[in-house]
N, C-alpha and C positions, 0 to 999 in steps of 0.2 A: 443663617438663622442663629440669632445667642442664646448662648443655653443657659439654663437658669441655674447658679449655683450660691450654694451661700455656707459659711460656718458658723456651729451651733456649738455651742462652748455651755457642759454641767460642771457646774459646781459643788461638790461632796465634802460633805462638813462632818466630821465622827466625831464623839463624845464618849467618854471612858466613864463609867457612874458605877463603882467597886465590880460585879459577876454582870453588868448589863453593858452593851455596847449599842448607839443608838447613831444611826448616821440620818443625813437629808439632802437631799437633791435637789437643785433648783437647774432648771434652765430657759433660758429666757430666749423665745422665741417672736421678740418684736413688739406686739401690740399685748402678751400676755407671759407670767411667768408658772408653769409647771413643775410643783415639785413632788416629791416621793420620800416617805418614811420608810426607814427598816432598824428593826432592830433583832439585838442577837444577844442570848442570856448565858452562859455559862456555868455551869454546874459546878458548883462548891469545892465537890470532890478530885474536879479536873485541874491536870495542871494548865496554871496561866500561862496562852499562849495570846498576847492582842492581836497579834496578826489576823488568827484566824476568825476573833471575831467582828477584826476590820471587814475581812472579806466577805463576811456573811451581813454583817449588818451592809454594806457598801452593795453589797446585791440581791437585796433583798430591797432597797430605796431606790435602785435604778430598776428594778422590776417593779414595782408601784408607778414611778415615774414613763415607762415605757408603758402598761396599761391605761395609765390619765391620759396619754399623747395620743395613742389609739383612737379613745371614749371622743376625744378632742373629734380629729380626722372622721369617723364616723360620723358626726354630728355636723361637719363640714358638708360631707356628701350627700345627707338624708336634706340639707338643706339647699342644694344645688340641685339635687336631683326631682324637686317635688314640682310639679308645672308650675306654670304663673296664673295670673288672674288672667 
């Protein structure tokens, strides 16, 4: 029996705009593409470190992105699972 496999490739885009950092997710899953916003703000007062607000923005747009995918799948299900005529 072949097992069904496949690779799914996100693309994570960041954007540096002065104390805001703002990333975006896409991945494209065939017939549709799913993406995810996150962003990450930085206090004035803090020292500049981008890194960290790669990481926050960067997971904060794949956790958008993994809820839409979800929303997706759910919505797969409720429509397989409902009888026929």
């Amino acid at each position: 029996m072949p097992r069904h496999t496949q690779d799914w490739e996100v693309g994570l885009h960041l954007f540096e705009d002065g104390t805001t950092t703002k990333a975006h997710a896409v991945l494209d899953i065939g017939n549709t593409a799913v993406t995810g916003q996150g962003t990450a703000r930085r206090n004035p007062h803090d020292r500049d470190i981008p890194e960290i607000g790669d990481e926050l923005a960067a997971g904060r747009a794949m956790n958008d992105l993994a809820h839409k995918l979800l929303s997706i799948a759910r919505t797969d299900i409720e429509g397989i699972s409902r009888p026929g005529p």
